[in-house]
C-alpha positions in Angstrom: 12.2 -2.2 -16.8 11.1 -0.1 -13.8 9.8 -1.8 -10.9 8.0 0.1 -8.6 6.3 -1.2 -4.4 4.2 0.0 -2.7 2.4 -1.5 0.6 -1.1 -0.7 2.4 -4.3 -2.6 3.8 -6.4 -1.1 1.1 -9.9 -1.3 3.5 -12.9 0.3 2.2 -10.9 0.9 -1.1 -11.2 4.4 -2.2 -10.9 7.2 -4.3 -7.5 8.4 -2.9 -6.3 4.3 -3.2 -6.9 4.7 -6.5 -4.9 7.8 -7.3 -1.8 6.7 -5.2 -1.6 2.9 -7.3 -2.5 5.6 -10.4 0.9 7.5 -9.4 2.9 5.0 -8.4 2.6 3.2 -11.6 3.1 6.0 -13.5 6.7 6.2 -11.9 7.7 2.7 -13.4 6.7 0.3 -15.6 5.5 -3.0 -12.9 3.5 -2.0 -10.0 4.1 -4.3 -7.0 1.6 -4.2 -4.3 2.0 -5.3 -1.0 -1.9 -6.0 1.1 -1.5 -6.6 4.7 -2.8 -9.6 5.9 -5.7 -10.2 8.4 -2.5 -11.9 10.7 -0.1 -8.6 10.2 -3.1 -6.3 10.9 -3.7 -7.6 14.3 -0.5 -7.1 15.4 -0.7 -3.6 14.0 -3.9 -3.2 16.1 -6.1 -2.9 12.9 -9.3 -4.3 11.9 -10.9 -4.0 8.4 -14.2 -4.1 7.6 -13.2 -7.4 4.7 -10.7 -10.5 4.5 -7.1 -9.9 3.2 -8.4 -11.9 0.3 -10.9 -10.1 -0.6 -8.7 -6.7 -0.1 -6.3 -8.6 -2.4 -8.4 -9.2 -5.1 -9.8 -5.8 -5.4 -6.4 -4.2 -5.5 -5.6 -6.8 -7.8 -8.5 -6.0 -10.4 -6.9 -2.0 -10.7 -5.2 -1.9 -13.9 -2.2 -0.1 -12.8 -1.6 -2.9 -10.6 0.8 -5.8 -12.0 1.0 -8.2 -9.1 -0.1 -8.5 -5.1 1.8 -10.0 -2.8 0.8 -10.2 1.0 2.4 -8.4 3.5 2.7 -10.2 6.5 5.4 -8.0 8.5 7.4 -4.5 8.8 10.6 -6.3 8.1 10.0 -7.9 5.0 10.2 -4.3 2.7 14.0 -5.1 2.8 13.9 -8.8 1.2 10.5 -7.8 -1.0 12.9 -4.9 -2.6 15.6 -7.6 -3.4 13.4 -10.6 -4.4 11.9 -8.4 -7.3 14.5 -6.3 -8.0 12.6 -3.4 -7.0 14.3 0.1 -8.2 11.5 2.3 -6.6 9.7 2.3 -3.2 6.5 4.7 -2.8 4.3 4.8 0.6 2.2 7.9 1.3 3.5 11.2 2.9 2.1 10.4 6.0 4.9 7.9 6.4 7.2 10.6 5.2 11.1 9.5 6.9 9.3 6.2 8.4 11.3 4.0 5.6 14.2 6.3 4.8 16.4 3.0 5.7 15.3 1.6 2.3 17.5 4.4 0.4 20.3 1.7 0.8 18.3 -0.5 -1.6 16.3 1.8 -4.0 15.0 5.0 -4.6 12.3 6.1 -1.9 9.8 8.5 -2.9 6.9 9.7 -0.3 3.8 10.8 -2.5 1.0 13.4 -1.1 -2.1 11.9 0.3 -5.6 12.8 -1.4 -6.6 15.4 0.6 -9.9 14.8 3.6 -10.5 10.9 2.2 -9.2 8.2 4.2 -10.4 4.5 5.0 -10.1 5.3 9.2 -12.4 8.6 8.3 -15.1 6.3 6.7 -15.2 4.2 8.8 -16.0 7.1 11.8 -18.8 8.8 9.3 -20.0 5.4 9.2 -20.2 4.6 13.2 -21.4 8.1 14.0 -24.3 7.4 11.6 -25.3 4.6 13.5 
C-alpha cells in the first residue's frame, strides 16, 4: 500500500482544494491529511474564517481523503512521515524546495496550484465587497 500526506488549513474550502486531495490520492492508495490547527495558525499569523474542527470535518467528508490528523507545528512532517509509514509527501508548487529535507524520508512531489483560486483571494473579493 501507498501512503500518500499532504498538509494545509483548508479555509474557505475550494474548488482548487478539491483538485489537489483529488491528485494526491490518485498518487497512492491512503490519503493522509494534515489541517492546521486554530493554535498552529496563530503562530503562522493566520486567521480563518472557521474552527480547525470544522476545517477538519469538511476535509474529512472528501472521498479521496482516508484520515485527518491536526497539524499543530512545522516540525512534526518528519515524525508524521514515520508514524504512518508515509512513502509519498505532496504540498503545492508554491512551496516548491520549502520541504526538500523530507527526500531523506520519502518521495517529495510539488503538484501545480489551480490556477487564479485561492482561499487568501476570497477572502480579499470578499472584504473589498464590503
Amino acid at each position: 500500500m501507498i501512503k500518500v500526506i499532504t498538509y494545509g488549513t483548508f479555509d474557505l474550502f475550494h474548488y482548487g482544494h478539491l483538485r489537489l486531495l483529488q491528485r494526491a490520492k490518485a498518487l497512492g492508495d491512503y490519503l493522509i491529511v494534515g489541517v492546521s490547527t486554530d493554535e498552529f495558525n496563530a503562530v503562522k499569523n493566520k486567521q480563518c474564517t472557521y474552527p480547525y474542527i470544522e476545517r477538519a470535518e469538511i476535509v474529512k467528508a472528501i472521498r479521496y481523503v482516508d484520515e485527518v490528523i491536526p497539524e499543530t507545528c512545522w516540525e512534526q512532517k518528519i515524525s508524521d512521515i514515520q508514524k504512518y509509514d508515509i512513502d509519498i509527501f505532496v504540498m503545492g508548487n508554491d512551496w516548491e524546495g520549502k520541504f526538500d529535507f523530507l527526500k531523506d524520508y520519502c518521495r517529495v512531489i510539488y503538484l501545480e496550484r489551480t490556477p487564479e483560486i485561492s482561499s487568501s483571494g476570497i477572502k480579499t473579493m470578499i472584504r473589498e465587497e464590503k
